[in-house]
C-alpha positions in Angstrom: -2.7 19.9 -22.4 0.8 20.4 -22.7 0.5 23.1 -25.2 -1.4 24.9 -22.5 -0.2 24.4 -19.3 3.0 26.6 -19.9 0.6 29.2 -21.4 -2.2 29.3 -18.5 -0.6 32.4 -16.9 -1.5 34.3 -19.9 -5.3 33.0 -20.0 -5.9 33.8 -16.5 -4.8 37.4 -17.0 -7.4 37.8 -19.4 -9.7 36.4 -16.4 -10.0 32.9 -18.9 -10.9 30.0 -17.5 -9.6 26.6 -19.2 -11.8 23.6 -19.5 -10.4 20.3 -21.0 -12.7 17.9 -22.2 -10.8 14.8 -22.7 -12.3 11.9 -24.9 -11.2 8.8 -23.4 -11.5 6.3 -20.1 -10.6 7.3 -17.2 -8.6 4.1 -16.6 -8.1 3.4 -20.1 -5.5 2.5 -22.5 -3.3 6.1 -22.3 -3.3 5.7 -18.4 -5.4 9.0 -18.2 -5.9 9.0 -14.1 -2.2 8.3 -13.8 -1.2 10.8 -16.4 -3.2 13.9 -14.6 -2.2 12.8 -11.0 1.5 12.9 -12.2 1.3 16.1 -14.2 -1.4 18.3 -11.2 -2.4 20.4 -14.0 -3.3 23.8 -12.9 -6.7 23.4 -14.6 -9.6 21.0 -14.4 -9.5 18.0 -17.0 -12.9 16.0 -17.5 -13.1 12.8 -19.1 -15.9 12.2 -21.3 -16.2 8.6 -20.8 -19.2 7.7 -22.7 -18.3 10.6 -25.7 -21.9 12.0 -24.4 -20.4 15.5 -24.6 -18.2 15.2 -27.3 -21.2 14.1 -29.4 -24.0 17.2 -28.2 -21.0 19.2 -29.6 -20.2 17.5 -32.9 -16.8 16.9 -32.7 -17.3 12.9 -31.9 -15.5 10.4 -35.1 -16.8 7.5 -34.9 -14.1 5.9 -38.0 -11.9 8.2 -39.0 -7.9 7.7 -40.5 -6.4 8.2 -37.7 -8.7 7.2 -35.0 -12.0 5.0 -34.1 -14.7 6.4 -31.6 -12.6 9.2 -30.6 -13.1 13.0 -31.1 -11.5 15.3 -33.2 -9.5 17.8 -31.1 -11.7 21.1 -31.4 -11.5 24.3 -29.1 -14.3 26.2 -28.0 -14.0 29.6 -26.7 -17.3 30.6 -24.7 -17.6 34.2 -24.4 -19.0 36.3 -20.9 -22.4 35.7 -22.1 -22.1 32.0 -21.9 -22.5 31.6 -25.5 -19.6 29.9 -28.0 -18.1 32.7 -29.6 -15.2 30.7 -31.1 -15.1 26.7 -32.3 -11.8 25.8 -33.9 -11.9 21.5 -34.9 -8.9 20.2 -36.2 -8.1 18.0 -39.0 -7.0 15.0 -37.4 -5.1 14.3 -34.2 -1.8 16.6 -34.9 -3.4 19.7 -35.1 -4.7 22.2 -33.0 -4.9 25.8 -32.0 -1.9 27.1 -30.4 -2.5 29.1 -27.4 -1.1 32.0 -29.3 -3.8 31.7 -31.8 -6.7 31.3 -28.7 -5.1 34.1 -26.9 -6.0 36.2 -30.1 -9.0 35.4 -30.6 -10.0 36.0 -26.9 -8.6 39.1 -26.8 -10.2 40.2 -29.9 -13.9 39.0 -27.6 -13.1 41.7 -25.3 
């Protein structure tokens, strides 16, 4: 999230809508209720509680090196059609896309 917040100018030029999906309680341990009152990121943040949608989209890690019943980070890039033209799933939990390298790739969509 805090790779993209200085870079959602750019998506919502291209008319991009952001999404994030994040895989943890609400109230949990990394304070996420308190974390996206303070920050009033400019774009909506769901918690998947329960991992329902993390697992329908494969990215759920149930044991893993560097966590236990989390996801892996993973970006998915749904084209105009509604259909996922772009899935990106990291390694572990260090890596991801940068918005750089999501900005490309939508831009190559259009």
């Amino acid at each position: 999230m805090a790779q993209l917040e200085p870079a959602y100018s750019k998506f919502e030029e291209l008319g991009v809508r952001l999404i994030i999906i994040a895989a943890q309680k609400i109230e949990g341990w990394f304070r996420g209720k308190e974390h996206v009152h303070q920050k009033k990121y400019p774009f909506p943040l769901l918690f998947d509680e329960t991992r329902q949608v993390t697992r329908a989209y494969g990215v759920y890690q149930r044991i893993g090196k560097d966590g236990l019943h989390i996801a892996h980070p993973a970006t998915f890039i749904v084209g105009r059609d509604s259909r996922i033209s772009w899935i990106g799933v990291s390694p572990n939990q260090f890596e991801r896309p940068t918005p750089a390298d999501m900005l490309d790739v939508i831009r190559g969509l259009a």
